[in-house]
C-alpha positions in Angstrom: 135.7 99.6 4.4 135.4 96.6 6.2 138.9 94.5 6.2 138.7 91.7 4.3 140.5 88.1 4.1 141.3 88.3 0.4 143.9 90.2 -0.5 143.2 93.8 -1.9 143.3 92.5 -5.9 141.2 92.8 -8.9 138.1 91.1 -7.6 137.7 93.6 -4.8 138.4 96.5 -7.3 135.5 95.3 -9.5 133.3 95.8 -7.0 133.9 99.9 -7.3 131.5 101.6 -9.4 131.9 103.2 -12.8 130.9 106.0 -12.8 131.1 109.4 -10.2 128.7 109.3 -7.7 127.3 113.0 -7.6 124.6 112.6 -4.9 126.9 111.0 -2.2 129.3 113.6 -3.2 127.1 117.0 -2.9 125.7 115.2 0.4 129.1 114.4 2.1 130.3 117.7 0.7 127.9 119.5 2.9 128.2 117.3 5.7 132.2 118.2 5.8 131.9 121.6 4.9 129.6 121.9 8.1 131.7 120.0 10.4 134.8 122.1 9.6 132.5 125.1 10.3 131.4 123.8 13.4 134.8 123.2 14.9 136.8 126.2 13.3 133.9 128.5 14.3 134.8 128.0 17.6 138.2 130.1 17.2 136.4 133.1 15.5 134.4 133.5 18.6 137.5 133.0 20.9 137.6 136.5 22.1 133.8 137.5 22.7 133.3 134.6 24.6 136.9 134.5 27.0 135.6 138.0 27.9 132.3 136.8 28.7 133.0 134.4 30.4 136.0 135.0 32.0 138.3 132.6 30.6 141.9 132.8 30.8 144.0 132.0 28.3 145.1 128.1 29.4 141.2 127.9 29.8 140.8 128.7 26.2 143.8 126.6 25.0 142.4 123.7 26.7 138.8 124.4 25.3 140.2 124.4 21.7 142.5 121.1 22.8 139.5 119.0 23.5 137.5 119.8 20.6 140.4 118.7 18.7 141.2 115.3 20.4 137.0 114.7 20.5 137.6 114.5 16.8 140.5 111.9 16.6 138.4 109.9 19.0 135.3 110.3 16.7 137.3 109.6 14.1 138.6 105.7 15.5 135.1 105.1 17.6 132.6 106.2 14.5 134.6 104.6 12.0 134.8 101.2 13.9 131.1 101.4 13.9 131.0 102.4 10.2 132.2 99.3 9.4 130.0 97.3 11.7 126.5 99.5 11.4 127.1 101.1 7.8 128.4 104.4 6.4 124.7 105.7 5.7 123.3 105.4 9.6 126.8 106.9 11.3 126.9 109.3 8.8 123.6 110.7 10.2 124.3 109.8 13.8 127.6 112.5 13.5 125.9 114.9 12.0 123.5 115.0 14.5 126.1 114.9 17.3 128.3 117.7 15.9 124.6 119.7 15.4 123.7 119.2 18.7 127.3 120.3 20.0 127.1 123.2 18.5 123.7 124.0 19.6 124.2 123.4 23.4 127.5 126.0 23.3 125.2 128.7 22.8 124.1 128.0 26.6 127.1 127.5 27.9 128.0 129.4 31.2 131.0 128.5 32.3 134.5 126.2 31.5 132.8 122.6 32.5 129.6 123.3 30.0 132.0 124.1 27.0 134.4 121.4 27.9 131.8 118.9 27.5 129.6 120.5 24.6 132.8 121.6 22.5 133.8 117.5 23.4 130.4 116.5 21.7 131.2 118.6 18.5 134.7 116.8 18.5 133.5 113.7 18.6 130.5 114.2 15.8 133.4 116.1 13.5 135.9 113.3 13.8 133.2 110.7 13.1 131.9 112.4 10.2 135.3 113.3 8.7 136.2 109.0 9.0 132.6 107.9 7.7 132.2 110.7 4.8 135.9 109.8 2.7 135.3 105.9 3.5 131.8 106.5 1.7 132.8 108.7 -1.2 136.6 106.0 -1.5 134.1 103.1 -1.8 131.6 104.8 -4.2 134.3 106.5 -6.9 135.4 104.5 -9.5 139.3 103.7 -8.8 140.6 106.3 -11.8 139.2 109.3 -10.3 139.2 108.6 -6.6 142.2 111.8 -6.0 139.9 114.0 -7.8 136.7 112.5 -5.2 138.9 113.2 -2.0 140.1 116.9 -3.5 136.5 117.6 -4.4 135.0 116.4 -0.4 138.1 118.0 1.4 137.4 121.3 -0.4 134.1 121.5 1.8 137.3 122.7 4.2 138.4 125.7 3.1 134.5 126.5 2.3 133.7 125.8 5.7 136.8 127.7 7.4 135.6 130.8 5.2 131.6 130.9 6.2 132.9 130.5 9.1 135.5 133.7 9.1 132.7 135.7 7.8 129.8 134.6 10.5 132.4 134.5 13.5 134.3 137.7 12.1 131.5 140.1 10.9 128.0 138.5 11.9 128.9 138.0 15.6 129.2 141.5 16.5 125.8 142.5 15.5 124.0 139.0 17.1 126.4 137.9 19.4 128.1 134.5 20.2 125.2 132.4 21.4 122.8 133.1 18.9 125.5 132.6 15.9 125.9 129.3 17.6 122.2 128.5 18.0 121.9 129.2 14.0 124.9 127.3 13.3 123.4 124.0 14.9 120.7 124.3 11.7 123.3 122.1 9.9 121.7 119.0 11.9 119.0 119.3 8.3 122.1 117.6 6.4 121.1 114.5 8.8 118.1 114.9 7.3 119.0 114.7 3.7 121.2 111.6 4.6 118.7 109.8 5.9 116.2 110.0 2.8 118.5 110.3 -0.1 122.1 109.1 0.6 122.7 105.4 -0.8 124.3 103.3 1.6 128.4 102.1 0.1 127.5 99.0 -2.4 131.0 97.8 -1.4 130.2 97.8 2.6 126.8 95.6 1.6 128.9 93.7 0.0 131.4 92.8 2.3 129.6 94.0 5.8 129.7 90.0 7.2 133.7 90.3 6.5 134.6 91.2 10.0 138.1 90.7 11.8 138.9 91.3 15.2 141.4 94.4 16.1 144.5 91.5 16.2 143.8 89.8 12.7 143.7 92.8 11.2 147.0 93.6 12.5 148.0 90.3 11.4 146.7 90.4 8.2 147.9 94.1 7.5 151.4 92.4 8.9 151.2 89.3 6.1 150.7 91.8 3.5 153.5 94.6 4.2 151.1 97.3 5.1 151.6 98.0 8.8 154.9 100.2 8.0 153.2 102.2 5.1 149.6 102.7 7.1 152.4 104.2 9.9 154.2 106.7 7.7 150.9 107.8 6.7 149.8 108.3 10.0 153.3 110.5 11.4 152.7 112.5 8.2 148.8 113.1 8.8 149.8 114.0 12.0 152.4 116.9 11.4 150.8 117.8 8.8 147.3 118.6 10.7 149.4 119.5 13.6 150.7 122.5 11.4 147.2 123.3 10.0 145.5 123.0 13.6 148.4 125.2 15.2 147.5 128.0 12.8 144.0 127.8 12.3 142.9 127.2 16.0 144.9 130.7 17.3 145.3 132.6 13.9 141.9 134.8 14.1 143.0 136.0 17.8 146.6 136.5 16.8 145.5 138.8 13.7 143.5 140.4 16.2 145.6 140.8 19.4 148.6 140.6 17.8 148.7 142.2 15.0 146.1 144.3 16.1 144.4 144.4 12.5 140.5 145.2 12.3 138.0 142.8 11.9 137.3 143.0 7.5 140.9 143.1 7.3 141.3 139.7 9.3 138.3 138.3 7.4 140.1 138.9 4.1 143.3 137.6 4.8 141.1 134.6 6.3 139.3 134.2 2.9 142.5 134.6 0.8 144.3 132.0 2.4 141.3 129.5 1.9 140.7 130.4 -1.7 144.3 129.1 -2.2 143.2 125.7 -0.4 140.5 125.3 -2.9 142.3 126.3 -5.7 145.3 123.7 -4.1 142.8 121.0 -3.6 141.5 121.3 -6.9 144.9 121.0 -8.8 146.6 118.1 -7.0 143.4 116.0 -6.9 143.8 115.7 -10.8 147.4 115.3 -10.5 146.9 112.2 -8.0 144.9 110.6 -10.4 147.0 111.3 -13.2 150.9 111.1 -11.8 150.4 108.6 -8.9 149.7 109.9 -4.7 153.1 109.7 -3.6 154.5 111.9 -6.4 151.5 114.6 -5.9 152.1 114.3 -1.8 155.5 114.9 -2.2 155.6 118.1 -4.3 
């Protein structure tokens, strides 16, 4: 959402809607269910393609590093043109980055090719990750926004799970390329966006309400929110950090590890997301009914 002058008050909260927006939600749903796919799937296929092509084990650390950072940089760059362009049309454009991402690591043959294509899926996650809670926040009437942001993020453990079960037990009978190549059919969503997602009422509203990087920091600064936005952002950051650190190495350590086979992997995989979900679900509601901090906190 596009910073305004006023202060954040009753007039700008009139401008939220009143009732849930379902379409934006099944589209965005899809769109971040995909993206986590895209970048998790990566980690399934770890081992088949080190062995193929020869990658050592720093190679394949810095492979999975650069996806990652791609997405906080997609995240900053997409989102600053969200609020200049509109949700609806960078919406699309990430989609269709992450797709093509995806699509071009099927023919990579060697380190340099899957730095810069695993890069391009970074970037196109990160984007759509910013764009898609911006669009849903703006479009969710205030009084069940928790609830909103439980019911997009749970595209993640969705997408983490479709992806244990094509990188785990579809990739040994098709192999890594062409589970990539299929993969990249999520650039349809961009599709769908671009016909049937409604562009955030509040960002037409306010899309000529542009400050410069500086008076947003002032303004931010005049109104007490520059320590709060940065305890958000250390706690974002060891939190993901923990989630990242498992979820990037986990399938290989199951594997190599704890030397456990393949279905056996898969279910531990899936049990662990079911309790996301079932996570995601619960504190949503308790957000909107006890306050964020408390449902943070415990």
């Amino acid at each position: 959402m596009a910073i305004s002058s006023a202060a954040p008050d009753r007039e700008v909260m009139a401008d939220y809607p009143k009732r849930f927006p379902v379409k934006i939600w099944l589209i965005s749903f899809a769109g971040w269910m995909f993206d986590f796919y895209d970048l998790v799937l990566f980690s399934f296929l770890l081992i088949p393609i080190g062995r193929d092509l020869h990658l050592t084990e720093l190679q394949e650390a810095v492979l999975l590093g650069v996806a990652l950072g791609g997405s906080g940089i997609g995240g900053i760059l997409f989102g600053y043109l969200s609020d200049r362009l509109g949700r609806k049309r960078i919406m699309t454009w990430t989609i269709l980055l992450y797709s093509l991402g995806t699509a071009l690591t099927a023919s990579s043959m060697g380190l340099v090719s899957l730095l810069i294509f695993r890069l391009l899926t970074g970037l196109g996650v990160g984007g759509e990750w910013a764009v898609g809670h911006a669009l849903l926040a703006e479009s969710t009437p205030k009084q069940m926004r928790g609830r909103a942001a439980a019911l997009l993020q749970a595209g993640e453990p969705v997408g983490v799970g479709l992806a244990a079960v094509i990188g785990l037990l579809v990739t040994p009978i098709i192999g890594w390329r062409a589970v990539f190549l299929v993969s990249s059919a999520s650039a349809g969503i961009a599709l769908i966006v671009r016909q049937h997602l409604p562009e955030s009422s509040l960002w037409n509203k306010q899309k000529e309400e542009r400050l410069s990087p500086l008076a947003a920091a002032q303004l931010l600064g005049r109104y007490g929110l520059i320590g709060p936005l940065l305890k958000g952002w250390l706690l974002g950051v060891f939190k993901l950090g923990t989630y990242w650190t498992c979820y990037t190495w986990l399938p290989k350590f199951l594997q190599n590890q704890l030397h456990q086979p393949i279905g056996r992997s898969t279910l531990w995989i899936l049990t662990a997301q079911l309790g996301q979900f079932l996570g995601m679900m619960a504190f949503g509601f308790i957000a909107d009914r006890y306050g964020r901090r408390r449902a943070f906190t415990g």
